[in-house]
C-alpha positions in Angstrom: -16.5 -32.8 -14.3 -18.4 -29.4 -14.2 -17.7 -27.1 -16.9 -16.3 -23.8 -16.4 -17.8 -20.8 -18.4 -14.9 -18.8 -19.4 -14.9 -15.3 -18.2 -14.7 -12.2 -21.2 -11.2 -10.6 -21.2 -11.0 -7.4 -21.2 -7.8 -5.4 -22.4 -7.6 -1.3 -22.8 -7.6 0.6 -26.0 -5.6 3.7 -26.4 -6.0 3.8 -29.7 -7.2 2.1 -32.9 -3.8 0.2 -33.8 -4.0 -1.1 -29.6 -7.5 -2.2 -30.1 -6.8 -4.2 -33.2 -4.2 -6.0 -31.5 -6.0 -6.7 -28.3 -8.6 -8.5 -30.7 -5.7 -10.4 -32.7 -4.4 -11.4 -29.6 -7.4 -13.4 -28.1 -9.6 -10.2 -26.4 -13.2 -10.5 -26.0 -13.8 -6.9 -25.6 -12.2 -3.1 -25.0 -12.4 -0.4 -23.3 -11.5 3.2 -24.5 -13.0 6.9 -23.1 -13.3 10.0 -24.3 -10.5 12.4 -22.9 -12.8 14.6 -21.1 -15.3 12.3 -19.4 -12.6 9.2 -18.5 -9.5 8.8 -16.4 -7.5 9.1 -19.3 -6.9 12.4 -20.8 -3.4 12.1 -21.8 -2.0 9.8 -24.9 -5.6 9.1 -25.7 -6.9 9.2 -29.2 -10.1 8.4 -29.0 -12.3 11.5 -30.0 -15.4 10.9 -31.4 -14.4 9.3 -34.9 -12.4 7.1 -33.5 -14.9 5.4 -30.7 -16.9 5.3 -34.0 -14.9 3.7 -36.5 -13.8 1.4 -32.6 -17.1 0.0 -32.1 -18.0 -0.9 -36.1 -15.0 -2.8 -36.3 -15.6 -4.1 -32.7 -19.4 -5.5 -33.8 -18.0 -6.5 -37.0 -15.3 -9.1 -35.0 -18.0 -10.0 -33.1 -16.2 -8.5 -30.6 -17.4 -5.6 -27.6 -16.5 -2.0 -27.2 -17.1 -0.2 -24.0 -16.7 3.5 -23.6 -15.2 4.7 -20.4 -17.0 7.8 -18.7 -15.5 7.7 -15.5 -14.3 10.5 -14.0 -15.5 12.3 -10.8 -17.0 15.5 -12.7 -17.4 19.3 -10.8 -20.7 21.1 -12.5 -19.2 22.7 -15.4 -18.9 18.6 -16.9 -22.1 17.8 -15.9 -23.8 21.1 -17.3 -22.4 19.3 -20.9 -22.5 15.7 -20.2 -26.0 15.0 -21.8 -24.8 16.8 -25.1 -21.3 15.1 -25.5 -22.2 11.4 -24.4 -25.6 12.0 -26.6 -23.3 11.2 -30.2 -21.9 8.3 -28.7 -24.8 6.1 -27.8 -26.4 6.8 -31.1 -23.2 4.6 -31.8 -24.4 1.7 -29.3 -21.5 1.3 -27.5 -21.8 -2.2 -25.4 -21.7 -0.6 -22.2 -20.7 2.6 -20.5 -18.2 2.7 -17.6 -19.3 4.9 -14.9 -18.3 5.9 -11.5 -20.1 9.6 -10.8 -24.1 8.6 -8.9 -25.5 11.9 -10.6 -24.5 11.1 -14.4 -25.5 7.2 -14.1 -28.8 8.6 -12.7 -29.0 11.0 -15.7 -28.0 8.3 -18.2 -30.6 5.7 -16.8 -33.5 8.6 -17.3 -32.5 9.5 -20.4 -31.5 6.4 -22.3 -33.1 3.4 -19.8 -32.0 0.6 -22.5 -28.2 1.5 -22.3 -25.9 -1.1 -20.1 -23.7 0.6 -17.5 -20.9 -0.8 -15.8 -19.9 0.6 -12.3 -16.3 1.7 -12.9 -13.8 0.4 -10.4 -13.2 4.1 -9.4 -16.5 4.0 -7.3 -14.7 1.5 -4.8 -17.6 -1.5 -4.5 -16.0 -3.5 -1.7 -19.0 -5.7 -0.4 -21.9 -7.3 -1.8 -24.2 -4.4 0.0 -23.4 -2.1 -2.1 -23.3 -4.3 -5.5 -27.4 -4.9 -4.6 -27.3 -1.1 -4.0 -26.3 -0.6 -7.6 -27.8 -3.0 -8.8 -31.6 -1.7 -7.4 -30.3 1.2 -9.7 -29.8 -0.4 -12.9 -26.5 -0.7 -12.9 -25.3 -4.5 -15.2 -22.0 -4.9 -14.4 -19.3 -4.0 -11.3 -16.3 -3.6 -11.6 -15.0 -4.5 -7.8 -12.6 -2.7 -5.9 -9.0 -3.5 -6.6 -8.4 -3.8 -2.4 -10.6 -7.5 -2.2 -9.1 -10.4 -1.3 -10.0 -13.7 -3.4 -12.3 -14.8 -0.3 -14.2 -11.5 -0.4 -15.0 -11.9 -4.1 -16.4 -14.5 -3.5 -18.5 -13.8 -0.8 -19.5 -11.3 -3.3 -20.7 -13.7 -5.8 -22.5 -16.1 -3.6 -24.8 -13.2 -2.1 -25.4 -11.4 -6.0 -25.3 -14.7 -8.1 -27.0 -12.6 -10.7 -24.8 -9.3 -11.3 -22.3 -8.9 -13.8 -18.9 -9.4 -11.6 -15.5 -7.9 -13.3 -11.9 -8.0 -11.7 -8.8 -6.3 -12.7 -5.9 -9.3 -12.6 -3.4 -6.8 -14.4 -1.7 -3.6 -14.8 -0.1 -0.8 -12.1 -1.6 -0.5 -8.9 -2.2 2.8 -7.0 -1.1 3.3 -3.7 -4.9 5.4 -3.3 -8.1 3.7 -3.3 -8.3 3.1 -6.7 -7.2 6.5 -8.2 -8.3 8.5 -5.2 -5.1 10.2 -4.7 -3.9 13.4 -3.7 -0.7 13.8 -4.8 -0.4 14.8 -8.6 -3.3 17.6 -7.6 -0.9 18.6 -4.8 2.5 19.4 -6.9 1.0 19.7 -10.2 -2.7 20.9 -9.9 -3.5 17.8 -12.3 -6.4 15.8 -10.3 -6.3 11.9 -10.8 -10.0 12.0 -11.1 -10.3 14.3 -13.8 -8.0 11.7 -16.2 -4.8 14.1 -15.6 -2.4 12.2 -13.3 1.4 12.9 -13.3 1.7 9.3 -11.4 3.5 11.3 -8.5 3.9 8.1 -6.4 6.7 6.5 -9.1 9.2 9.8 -8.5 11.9 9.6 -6.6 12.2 10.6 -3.1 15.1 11.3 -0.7 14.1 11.3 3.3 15.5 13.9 5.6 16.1 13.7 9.6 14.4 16.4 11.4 13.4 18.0 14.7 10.5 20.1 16.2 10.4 23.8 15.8 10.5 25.2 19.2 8.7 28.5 17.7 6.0 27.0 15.9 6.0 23.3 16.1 6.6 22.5 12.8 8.9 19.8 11.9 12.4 21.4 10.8 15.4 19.7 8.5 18.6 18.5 10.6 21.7 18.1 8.4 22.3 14.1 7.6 25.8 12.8 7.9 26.1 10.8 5.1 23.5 9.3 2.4 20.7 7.5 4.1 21.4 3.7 3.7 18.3 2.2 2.2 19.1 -1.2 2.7 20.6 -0.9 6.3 17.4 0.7 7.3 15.1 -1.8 5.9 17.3 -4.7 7.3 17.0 -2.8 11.2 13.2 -2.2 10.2 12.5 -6.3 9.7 14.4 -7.0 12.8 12.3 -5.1 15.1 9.0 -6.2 13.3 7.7 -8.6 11.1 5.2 -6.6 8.5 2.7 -3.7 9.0 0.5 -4.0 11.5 1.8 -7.0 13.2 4.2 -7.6 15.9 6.7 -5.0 17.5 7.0 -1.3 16.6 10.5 -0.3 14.8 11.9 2.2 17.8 12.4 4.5 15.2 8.7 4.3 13.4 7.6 7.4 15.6 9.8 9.7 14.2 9.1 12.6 12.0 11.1 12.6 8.6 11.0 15.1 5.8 10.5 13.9 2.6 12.1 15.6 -0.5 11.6 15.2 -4.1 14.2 14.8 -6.5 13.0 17.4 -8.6 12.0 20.0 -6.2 14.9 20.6 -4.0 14.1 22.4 -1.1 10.5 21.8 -0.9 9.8 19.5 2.4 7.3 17.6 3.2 7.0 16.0 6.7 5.9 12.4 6.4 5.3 9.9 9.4 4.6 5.9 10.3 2.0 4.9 12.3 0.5 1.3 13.0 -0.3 0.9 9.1 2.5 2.1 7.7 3.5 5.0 5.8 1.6 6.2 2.6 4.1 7.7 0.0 4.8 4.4 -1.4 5.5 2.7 -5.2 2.9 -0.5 -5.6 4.3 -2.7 -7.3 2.5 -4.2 -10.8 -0.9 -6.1 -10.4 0.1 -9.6 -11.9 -2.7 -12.5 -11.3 -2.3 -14.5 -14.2 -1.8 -17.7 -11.9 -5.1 -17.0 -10.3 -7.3 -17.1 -13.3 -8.7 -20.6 -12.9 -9.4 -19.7 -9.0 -11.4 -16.7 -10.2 -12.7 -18.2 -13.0 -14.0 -20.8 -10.6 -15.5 -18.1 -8.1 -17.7 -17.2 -11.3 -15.6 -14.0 -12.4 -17.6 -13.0 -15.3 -14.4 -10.5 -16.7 -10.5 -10.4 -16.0 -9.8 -7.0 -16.9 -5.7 -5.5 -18.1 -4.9 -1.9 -16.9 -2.9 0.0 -19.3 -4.7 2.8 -21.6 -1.7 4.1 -22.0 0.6 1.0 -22.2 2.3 -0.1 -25.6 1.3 -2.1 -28.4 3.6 -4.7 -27.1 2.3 -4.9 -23.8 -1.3 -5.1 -25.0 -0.6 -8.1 -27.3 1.6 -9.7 -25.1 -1.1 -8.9 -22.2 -4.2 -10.2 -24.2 -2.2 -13.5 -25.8 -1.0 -14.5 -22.2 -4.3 -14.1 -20.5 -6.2 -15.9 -23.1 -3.7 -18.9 -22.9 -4.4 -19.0 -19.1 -7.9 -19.0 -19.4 -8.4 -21.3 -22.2 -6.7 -23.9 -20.3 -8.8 -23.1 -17.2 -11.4 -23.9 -19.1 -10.1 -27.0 -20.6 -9.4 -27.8 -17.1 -5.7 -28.5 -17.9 -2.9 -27.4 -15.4 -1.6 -24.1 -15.0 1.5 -23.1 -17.2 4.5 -21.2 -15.3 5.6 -20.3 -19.0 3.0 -17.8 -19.0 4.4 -15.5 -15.7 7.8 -16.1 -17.3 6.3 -14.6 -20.9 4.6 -11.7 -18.6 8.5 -11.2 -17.4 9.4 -9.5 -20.3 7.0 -6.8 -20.0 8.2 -3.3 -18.4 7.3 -3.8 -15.0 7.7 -2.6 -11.3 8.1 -6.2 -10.1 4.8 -7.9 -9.6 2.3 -8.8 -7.0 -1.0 -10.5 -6.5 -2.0 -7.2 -4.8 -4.6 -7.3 -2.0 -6.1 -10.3 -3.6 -3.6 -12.9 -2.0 -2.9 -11.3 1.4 0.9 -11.2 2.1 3.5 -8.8 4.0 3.9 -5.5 2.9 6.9 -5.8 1.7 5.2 -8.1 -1.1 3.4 -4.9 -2.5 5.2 -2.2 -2.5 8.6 -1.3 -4.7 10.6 0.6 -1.9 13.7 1.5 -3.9 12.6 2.1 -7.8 9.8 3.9 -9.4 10.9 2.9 -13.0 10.0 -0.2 -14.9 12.1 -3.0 -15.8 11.7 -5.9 -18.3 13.9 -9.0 -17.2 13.6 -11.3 -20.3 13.0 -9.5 -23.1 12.6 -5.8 -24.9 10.2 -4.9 -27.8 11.8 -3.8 -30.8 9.8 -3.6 -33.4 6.3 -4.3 -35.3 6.0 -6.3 -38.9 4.5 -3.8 -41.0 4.4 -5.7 -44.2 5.7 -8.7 -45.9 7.5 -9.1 -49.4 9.3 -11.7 -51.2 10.3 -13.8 -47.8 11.5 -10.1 -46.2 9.0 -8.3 -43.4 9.4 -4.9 -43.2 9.9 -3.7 -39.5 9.6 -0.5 -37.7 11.8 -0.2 -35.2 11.7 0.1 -31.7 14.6 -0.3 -30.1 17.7 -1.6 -30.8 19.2 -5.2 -32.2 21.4 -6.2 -34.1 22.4 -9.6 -36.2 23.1 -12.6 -33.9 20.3 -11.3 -31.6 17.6 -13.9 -30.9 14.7 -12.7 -32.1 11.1 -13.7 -30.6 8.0 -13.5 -33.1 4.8 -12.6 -31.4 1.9 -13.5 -33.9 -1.7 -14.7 -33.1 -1.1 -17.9 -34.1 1.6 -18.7 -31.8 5.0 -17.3 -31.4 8.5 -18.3 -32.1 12.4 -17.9 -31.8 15.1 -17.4 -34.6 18.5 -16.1 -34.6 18.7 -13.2 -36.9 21.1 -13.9 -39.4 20.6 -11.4 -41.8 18.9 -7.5 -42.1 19.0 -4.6 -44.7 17.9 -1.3 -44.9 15.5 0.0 -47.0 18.1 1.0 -49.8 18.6 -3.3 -50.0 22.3 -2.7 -48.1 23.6 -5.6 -45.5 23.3 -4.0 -42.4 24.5 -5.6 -38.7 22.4 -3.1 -36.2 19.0 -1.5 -36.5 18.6 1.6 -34.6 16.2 2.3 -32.0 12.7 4.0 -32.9 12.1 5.5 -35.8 13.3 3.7 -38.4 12.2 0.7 -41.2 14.6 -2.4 -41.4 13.6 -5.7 -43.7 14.6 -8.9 -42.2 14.2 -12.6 -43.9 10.5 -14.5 -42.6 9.3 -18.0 -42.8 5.9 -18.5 -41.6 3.6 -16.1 -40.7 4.5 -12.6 -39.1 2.2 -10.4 -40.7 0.9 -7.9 -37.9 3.1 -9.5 -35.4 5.6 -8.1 -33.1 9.2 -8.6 -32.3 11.2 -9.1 -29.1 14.7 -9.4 -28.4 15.6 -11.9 -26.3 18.3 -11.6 -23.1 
């Protein structure tokens, strides 16, 4: 039986604590940015001491840091590029991640030895343009989000010797990979320049209207009634079977008007052609049952969105992928447990995304822009053990009789909470959401772990 070579996986770092876990947890390697050079500007506490203090604890795991410098820069980030990124590779980061032509070109004149990885916001969507950037010096890319399993491969076969890495988790953007309009449009905060609002997850009402006969311009019409969600969907899939196949819904040529929940008044005319509509919530990128297929195509990294994601969903992120690709590896079946685990995450409901092509329906969240977790909550970290007690910050709420699910590196377990104090040594029944320290009795090990409460 041919051996697999198991692919690196790669989780995000949005801080020191998050990267530390991602390595308990089973990650190969990071990825963190500076605020003003990466995609993430906000909740991001990676300034210059920290990416330091990052990649010597990285080197010293045996373990790899790369530094994000992504972002679509105007001149006034280029005229100081050079300068800022100058401290950084003195501390030999394992890679850049970059997306702009102009800075790669004046990274790969200036430092020629540094690795560079072609960020996924540079949309590399055939094997054409990996040899392009590959010609350039680039090592690594990081492949469009909109390829289909059959695609990456064909990818692979025609550059068997570039560097291939795929995102298999995290939100999805209705853009091309970032390339949105929207959060620039009502908040003057441009996706890619690290500032977006994620305008696609608010909610939006729909409004009937007709033409102007003045000017042309579409016009509200009073509704009668609330527009009925699920009445219209249920018409819609009558009358056609998904976008882009089959009949047109009679209705699809209309012009609505779109209005924000938040900005009453303000609307915005939106209309359906052939493709569909584009003011859409994706659902969450989940490809955890596909690691052995792209571990197979030769996938040399599975990469986890989520900078700014918690601490519980970068352990939980890092110890389920690891799992999947160990035994893909092994060459032992795959384990459903995992996308059951990945249930009790916040999530949007999950997809395979564009790698697995399905219905439209399958990738988009029509009717919430909030997350949900369906098996479990986070609600607390061990910060220190004593006597047969761990001391736990809290999170969110549980009480006594709750089970309780530890999440440790070395495996995890479930116990029924029987007993909790406060920090005064008093019985208590409930510990309060976040912030606040609660001891609990242990057995085994829990040190750095997490906990869950259980539905």
């Amino acid at each position: 039986m041919t051996t697999l070579k198991a692919p690196e996986l790669l989780l995000p770092a949005g801080s020191l604590d998050k990267m530390r876990a991602a390595y308990d947890f089973g990650a190969d390697a990071v990825y963190a940015g500076q605020p003003r050079y990466s995609l993430r500007a906000r909740n991001n506490e990676f300034r210059l001491e920290q990416i330091g203090i990052g990649i010597a604890e990285a080197h010293a795991r045996g373990k790899k840091f790369f530094v994000t410098s992504n972002l679509l820069p105007h001149n006034d980030k280029v005229r100081t590029y050079l300068r800022d990124i100058e401290p950084i590779i003195a501390m030999k980061p394992d890679a850049l991640i970059m997306a702009d032509p102009g800075l790669i070109m004046m990274v790969r004149e200036k430092w020629p030895e540094v690795d560079i990885h072609l960020s996924v916001q540079a949309n590399t969507v055939n094997w054409a343009a990996v040899k392009f950037w590959q010609n350039v010096g680039v090592k690594r890319i990081i492949l469009s989000r909109e390829l289909s399993f059959d695609e990456i491969e064909k990818i692979r076969q025609e550059c068997p010797d570039m560097e291939l890495e795929v995102f298999v988790h995290g939100a999805l953007c209705i853009a091309y990979s970032g390339r949105c309009l929207l959060s620039g449009y009502f908040n003057r905060r441009d996706p890619n320049q690290g500032t977006c609002t994620n305008a696609c997850r608010w909610s939006y009402g729909t409004q009937a209207s007709a033409t102007d006969p003045n000017t042309g311009e579409a016009m509200a019409i009073p509704m009668e009634g609330d527009f009925d969600f699920a009445k219209s969907q249920q018409e819609a899939e009558s009358s056609f079977s998904s976008c882009g196949n089959g009949e047109r819904h009679p209705a699809a040529d209309n012009i609505y008007l779109l209005e924000e929940k938040g900005r009453p008044g303000q609307l915005m005319p939106i209309m359906e052609d052939e493709h569909g509509t584009y003011i859409m919530n994706s659902k969450d990128l989940r490809a955890v049952e596909y690691v052995e297929r792209l571990t197979k195509i030769g996938v040399d990294s599975l990469k986890i969105e989520g900078r700014t994601k918690s601490l519980y969903y970068v352990s939980r992120t890092a110890q389920v992928y690891r799992r999947a690709i160990d035994d893909a590896v092994a060459g032992r079946p795959f384990n459903p447990e995992l996308i059951t685990e990945l249930e009790g995450l916040a999530n949007r409901g999950y997809t395979a995304g564009l790698m697995d092509r399905r219905p439209a329906n399958d990738y988009q969240n029509y009717e919430t822009g909030h997350s949900m977790a369906h098996r479990s909550q986070f609600v607390g970290e061990v910060r220190g053990v004593a006597n047969g007690w761990a001391e736990i910050k809290t999170k969110n709420k549980f009480s006594v009789g709750d089970t309780i699910e530890i999440i440790h590196p070395s495996g995890n377990r479930k116990v029924k909470l029987e007993q909790m104090k406060d920090k005064n040594g008093a019985s208590i029944d409930v510990a309060a959401g976040s912030p606040t320290h609660v001891w609990i009795p242990v057995d085994g090990p829990v040190e750095g772990g997490l906990l869950a409460r259980m539905f």
